[in-house]
C-alpha positions as CSV (number, residue, x, y, z in Angstrom):
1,X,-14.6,-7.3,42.4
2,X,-13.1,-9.0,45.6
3,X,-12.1,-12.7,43.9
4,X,-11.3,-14.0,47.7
5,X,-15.4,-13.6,48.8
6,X,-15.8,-15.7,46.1
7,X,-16.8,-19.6,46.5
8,X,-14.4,-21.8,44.5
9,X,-16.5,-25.6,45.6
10,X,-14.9,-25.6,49.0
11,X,-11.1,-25.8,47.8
12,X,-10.5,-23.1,50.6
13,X,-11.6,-25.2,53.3
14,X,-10.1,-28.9,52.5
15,X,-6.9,-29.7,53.9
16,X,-4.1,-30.2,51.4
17,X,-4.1,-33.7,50.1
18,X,-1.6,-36.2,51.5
19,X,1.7,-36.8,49.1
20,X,1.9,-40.4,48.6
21,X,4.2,-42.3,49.6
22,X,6.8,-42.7,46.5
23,X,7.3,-46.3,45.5
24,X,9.9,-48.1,43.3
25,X,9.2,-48.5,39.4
26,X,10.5,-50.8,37.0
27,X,11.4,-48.9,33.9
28,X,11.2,-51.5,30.7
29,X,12.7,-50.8,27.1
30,X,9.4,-50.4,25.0
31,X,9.1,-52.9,21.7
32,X,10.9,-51.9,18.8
33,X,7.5,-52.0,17.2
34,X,3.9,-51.6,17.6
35,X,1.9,-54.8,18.5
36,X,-0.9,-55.6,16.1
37,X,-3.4,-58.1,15.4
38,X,-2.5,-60.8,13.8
39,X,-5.9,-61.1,11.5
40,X,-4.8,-56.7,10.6
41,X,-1.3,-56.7,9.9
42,X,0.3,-53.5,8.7
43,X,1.1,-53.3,5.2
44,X,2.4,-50.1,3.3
45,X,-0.8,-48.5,2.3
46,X,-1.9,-48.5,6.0
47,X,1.1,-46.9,7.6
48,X,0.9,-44.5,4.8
49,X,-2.7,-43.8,5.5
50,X,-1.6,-43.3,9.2
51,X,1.2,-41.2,8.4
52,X,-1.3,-38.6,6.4
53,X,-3.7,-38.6,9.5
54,X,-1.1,-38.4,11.9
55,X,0.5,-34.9,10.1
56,X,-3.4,-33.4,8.8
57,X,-4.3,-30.2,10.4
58,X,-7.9,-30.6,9.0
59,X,-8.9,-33.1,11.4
60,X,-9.0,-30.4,14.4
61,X,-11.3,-28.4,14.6
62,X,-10.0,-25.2,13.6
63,X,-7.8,-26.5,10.7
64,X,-5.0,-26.0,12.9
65,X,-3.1,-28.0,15.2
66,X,-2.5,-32.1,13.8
67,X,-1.6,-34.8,16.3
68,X,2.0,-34.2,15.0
69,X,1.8,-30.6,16.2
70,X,2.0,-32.2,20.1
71,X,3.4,-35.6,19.1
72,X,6.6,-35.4,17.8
């Protein structure tokens, strides 16, 4: 099979997107901890509950991969 007759949506005949222009950033320490509302504060059970979510591979789909597994 000859890939190149194929159509791939018209990327072929766009021109190449402009690079924008790079600007300046203001890089800011982030908060030594999480905002929250002030009517749901944390307490230990929560941040516990969290922590076993965070780490539990049976919330993918394929019992595999927990948010920890990219996360960390």
């Amino acid at each position: 099979m000859d890939r190149a007759a194929l159509p791939r949506a018209g990327i072929r005949d766009r021109p190449l997107a402009q690079t924008p222009i790079a600007t300046a950033y203001r890089w800011e320490a982030l908060p030594m901890t999480a905002p929250f509302p002030e009517d749901n504060p944390p307490s230990p059970a929560k941040i516990a509950l969290g922590k076993r979510l965070f780490f539990d591979k049976r919330l993918s789909r394929d019992n595999q991969v927990a948010c920890a597994s990219c996360h960390v």
